[in-house]
Every structure is written in structure tokens, then in C-alpha cells.
N, C-alpha and C positions, 0 to 999 in steps of 0.2 A: 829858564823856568817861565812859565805862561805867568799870566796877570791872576792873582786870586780875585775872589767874588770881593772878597773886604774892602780892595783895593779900588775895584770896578764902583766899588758903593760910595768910598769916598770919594770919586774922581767925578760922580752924579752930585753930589753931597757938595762939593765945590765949583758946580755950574756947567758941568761938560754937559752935552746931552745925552739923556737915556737911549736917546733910540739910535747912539750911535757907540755908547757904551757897554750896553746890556749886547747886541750882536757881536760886539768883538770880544767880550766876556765867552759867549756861550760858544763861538766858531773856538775859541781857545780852551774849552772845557772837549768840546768834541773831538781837536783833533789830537788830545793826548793820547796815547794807547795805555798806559798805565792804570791800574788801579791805584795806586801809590799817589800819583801826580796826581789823580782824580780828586783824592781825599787833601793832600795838600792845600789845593786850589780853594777848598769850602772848611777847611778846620780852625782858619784866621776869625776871630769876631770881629764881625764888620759893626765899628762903634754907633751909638744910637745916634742918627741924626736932629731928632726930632721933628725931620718931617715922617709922621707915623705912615704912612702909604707907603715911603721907601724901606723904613724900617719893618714892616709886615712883609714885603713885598722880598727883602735879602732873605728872611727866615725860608717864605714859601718857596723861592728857588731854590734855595740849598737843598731844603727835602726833596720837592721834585726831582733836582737832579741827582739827588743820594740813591732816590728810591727807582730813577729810570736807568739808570745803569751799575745799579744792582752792587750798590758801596757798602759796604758790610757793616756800616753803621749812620745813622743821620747827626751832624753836628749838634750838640748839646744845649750850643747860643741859640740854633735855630729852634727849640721849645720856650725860650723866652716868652714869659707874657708880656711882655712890653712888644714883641712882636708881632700880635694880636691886634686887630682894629675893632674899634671900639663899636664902629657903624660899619654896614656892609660896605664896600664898594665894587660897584660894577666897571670894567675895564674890558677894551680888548684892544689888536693890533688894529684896526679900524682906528682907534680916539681913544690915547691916553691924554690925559691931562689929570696932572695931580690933585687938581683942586676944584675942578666939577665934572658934572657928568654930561653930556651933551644925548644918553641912548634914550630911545623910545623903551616903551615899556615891554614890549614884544623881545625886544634884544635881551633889557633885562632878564628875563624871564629863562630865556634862551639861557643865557650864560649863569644863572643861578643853577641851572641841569647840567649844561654842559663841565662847570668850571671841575678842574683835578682836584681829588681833596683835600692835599699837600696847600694849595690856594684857600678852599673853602673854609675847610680848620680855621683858619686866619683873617676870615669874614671879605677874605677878594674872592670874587665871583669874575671867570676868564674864561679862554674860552680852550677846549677841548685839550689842543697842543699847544702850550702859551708861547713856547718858545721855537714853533716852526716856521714862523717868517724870520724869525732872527737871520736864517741863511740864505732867506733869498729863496727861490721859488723850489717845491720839491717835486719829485717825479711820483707820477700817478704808484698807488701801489698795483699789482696785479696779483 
């Protein structure tokens, strides 16, 4: 069985890095074929961290990824308002940092339009496909 999200959050939650936990979360959420394992993967409640960024940040993945491959339901933790950020935060794969923001305002701006609403719901602002570099580079569409 692939890694769930819960588990991917507490392995961030205990120091690993995101940006090498969240890509091998989401490569193992895609290469499931199942519906089944899909729902698996996102039905565990990944416990509150209290850092609120990560905690906002499991909800709006889970829905995102309920809602992009068409999961016949969104996990129930992921409406949590403890979920929710209290202030906006701006993000993208350019400059995560949990704890400032480094964008011009332009960017901002950008990604307050651009971000998915599964993210904006939950006051993170990202940017279009949050999770398209997770795989490393993708092919043009045609």
C-alpha cells in the first residue's frame, strides 16, 4: 500500500522536508489505478500539527485531489476549520517557506487569480496546478 497523505504530513510534521515529501506523496497518489486506494490514501486524519500552514495545507490537498480525480466523496477532516488560515498566505513552487513570504506583489496578485479553490477556501493562494512540478517536468499539452 502507497504512503497516505496523514502519514506524508506527519513525516513533514517531524522534520523531513516538504519538498521532498509532498512529491513522493502525490507520485504515489498518481500512480495508484484504483479508486479504492485513491480514497484510502486521503480517508486517514492527518493529526493537527499546529503549525497552521501545514494543517490548512493537508485539508486543501485532500480536496484538490478528491476533486481532480473525480473521488466520489472529499474527506470529512478536510472541512475542518481548524483547517482554515486565519490570514491569507501566498505560496508557490518558486518559494515555499512556512513562515514568510519572500513574493512581490505582482506575484501575489497573480496567485490570489490563479490559486484552485480547494486552496483559496482555506485562505492559501498557489498557483494554478499546485502540484505539477511535484513530478518533475511535464509535456507541453497539444
Amino acid at each position: 500500500m502507497t504512503e497516505s497523505l496523514a502519514r506524508a504530513i506527519a513525516r513533514i510534521d517531524l522534520g523531513e522536508p516538504y519538498y521532498v515529501v509532498l512529491p513522493q506523496f502525490h507520485d504515489g497518489f498518481v500512480a495508484v489505478e484504483s479508486t479504492e486506494a485513491r480514497i484510502a490514501m486521503l480517508t486517514e486524519r492527518p493529526v493537527l500539527t499546529g503549525n497552521h500552514r501545514l494543517d490548512a495545507l493537508a485539508g486543501a490537498l485532500a480536496h484538490y485531489l478528491a476533486h481532480q480525480y473525480k473521488l466520489p466523496a472529499i474527506p470529512a477532516w478536510a472541512n475542518d476549520p481548524a483547517r482554515v488560515l486565519e490570514h491569507p498566505w501566498h505560496t508557490s513552487s518558486i518559494n515555499i517557506d512556512w513562515t514568510r513570504e519572500y513574493l512581490t506583489d505582482a506575484m501575489r496578485e497573480y496567485l490570489t487569480f490563479a490559486s484552485p479553490a480547494e486552496f483559496a477556501s482555506r485562505n492559501i493562494f498557489t498557483e494554478e496546478r499546485p502540484l505539477r512540478r511535484a513530478r518533475g517536468p511535464q509535456p507541453a499539452e497539444t
